[in-house]
C-alpha positions as CSV (number, residue, x, y, z in Angstrom):
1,X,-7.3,-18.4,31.8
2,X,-7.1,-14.7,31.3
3,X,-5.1,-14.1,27.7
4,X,-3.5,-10.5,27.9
5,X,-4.5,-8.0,25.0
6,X,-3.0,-5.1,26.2
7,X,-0.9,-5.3,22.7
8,X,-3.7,-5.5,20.8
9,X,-5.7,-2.7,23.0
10,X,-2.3,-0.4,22.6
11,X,-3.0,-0.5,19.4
12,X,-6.1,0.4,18.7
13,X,-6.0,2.8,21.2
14,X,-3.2,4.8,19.5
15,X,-5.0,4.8,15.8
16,X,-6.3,8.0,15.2
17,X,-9.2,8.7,12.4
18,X,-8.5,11.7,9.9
19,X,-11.5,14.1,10.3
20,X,-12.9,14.9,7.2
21,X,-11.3,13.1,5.0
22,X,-12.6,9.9,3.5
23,X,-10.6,7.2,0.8
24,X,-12.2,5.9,-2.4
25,X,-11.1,2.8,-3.8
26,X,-9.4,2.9,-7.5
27,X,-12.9,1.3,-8.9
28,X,-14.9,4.1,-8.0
29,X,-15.0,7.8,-9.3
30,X,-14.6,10.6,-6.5
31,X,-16.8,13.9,-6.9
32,X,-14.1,16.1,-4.6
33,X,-10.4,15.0,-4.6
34,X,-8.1,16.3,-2.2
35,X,-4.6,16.0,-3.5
36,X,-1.8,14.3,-1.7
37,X,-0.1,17.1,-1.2
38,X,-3.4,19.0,0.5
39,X,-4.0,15.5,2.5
40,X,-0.3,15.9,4.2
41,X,-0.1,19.2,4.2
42,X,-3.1,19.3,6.4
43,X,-3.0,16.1,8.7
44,X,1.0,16.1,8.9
45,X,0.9,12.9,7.6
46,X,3.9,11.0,5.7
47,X,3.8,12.1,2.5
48,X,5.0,8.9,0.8
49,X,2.3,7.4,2.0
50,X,-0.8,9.0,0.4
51,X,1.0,9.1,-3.0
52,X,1.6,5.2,-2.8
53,X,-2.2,5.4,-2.5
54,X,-2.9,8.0,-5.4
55,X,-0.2,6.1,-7.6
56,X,-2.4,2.5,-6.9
57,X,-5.8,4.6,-7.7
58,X,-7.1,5.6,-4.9
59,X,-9.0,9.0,-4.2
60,X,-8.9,11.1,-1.2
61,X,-12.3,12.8,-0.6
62,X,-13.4,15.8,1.6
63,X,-15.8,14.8,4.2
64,X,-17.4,17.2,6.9
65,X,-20.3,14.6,7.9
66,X,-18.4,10.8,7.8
67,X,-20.9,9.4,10.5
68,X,-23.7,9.8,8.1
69,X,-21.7,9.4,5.0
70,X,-21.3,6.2,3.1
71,X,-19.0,7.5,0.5
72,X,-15.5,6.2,0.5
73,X,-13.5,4.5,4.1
74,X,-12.7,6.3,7.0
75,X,-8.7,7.1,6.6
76,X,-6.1,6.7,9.6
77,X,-2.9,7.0,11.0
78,X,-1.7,3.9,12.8
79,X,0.9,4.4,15.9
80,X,3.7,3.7,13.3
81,X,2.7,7.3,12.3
82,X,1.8,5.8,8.7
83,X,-1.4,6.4,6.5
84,X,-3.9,3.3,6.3
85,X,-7.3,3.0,5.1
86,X,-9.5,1.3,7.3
87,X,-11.7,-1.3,5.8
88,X,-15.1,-1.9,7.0
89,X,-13.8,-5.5,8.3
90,X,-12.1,-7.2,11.1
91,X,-9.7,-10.4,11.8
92,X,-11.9,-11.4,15.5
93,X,-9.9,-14.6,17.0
94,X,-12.4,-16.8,19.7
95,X,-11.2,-19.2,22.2
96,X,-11.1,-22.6,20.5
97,X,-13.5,-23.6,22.7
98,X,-16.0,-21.3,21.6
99,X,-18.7,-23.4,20.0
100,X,-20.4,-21.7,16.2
101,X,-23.4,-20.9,17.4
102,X,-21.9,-18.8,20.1
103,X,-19.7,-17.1,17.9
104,X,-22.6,-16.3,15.5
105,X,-24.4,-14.6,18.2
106,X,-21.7,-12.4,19.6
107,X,-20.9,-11.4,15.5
108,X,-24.9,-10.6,15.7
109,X,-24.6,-8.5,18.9
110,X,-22.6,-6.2,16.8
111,X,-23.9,-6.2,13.9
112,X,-21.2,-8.3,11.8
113,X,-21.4,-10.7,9.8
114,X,-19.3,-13.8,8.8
115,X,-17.1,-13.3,5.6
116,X,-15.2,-16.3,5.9
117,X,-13.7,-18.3,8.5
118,X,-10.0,-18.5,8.3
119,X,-8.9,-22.1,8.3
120,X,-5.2,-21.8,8.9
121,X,-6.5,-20.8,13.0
122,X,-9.3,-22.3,15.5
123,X,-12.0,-20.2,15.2
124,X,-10.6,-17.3,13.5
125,X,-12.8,-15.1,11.4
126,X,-13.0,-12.5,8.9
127,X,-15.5,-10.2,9.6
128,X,-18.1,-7.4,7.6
129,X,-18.4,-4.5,9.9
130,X,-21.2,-2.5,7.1
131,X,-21.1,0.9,8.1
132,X,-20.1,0.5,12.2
133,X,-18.0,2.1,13.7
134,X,-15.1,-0.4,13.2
135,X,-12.3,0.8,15.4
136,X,-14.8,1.1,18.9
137,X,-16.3,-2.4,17.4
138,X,-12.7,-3.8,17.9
139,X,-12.2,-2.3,21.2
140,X,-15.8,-3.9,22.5
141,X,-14.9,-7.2,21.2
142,X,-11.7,-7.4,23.0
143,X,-13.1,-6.7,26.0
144,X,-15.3,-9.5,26.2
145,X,-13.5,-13.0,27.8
146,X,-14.6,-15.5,24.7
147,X,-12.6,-13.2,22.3
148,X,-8.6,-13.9,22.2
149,X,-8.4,-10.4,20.2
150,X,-10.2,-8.0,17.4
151,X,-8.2,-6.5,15.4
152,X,-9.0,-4.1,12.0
153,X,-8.5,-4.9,8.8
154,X,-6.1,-2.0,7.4
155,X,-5.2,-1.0,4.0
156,X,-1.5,0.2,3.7
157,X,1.2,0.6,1.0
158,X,4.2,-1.6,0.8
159,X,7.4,0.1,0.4
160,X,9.0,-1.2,-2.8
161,X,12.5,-3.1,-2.4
């Protein structure tokens, strides 16, 4: 049986990175901000959203080199056309029939490892993707047949009520 992930696929396919531009969580002290107002200014982005993030703590850095850089998280725009940060992690879902030790190996293929397994679903994990490339990691795991669907873990702002 053949599950259908062209949701999942249409989704990460329509994320797209910021370039240069990198998001420090409220814990950690940026050396160069960029302002909200610079961050939408530049990347047309919605402005709400990157003060939400400044309000909560976080810092917007400039970046010109984020493949060797291992300051901050890479900063997107998701195909609702709002600002996320995308944490190094992801949700990967196997079939249930997928024994551990399979599921261990294909994590090690990548070069993830197992942050916890998430008991409310059959073999549903949460996933450390240190340093990788997490969106084209996503978009390799869904293609392979044992996987049900990859997805990253992204940091958004709820809209108060």
């Amino acid at each position: 049986m053949t599950l259908d992930k062209g949701n999942v696929l249409a989704k990460l396919g329509s994320i797209r990175a910021l370039e240069g531009v990198r998001a420090i969580a409220p814990s950690r002290a940026p050396d160069v901000i960029a302002s909200a107002t610079a961050l939408t200014a530049q990347h047309l982005i919605n402005s709400g959203d990157a003060r939400a993030f400044e309000a909560a703590g976080w810092h917007f850095i400039k970046d010109d080199k984020p493949s060797t850089s291992k300051a901050g998280l890479d900063v997107v725009v998701d195909s609702d056309g709002r600002l996320k940060i995308l944490a190094h992690a992801l949700n990967v879902k196997f079939r249930p029939s997928v024994p551990r030790n399979m599921v261990e190996n294909v994590l090690g293929r990548f070069g993830l490892s197992m942050r916890r397994n998430m008991g409310f679903s059959p073999n549903l994990f949460l996933v450390d993707d240190p340093g990788g490339d997490t969106l084209s990691t996503a978009r390799s795991l869904n293609k392979l047949d044992d996987v049900v669907y990859a997805e990253p873990v992204l940091i958004e702002p709820i809209e108060s009520r």
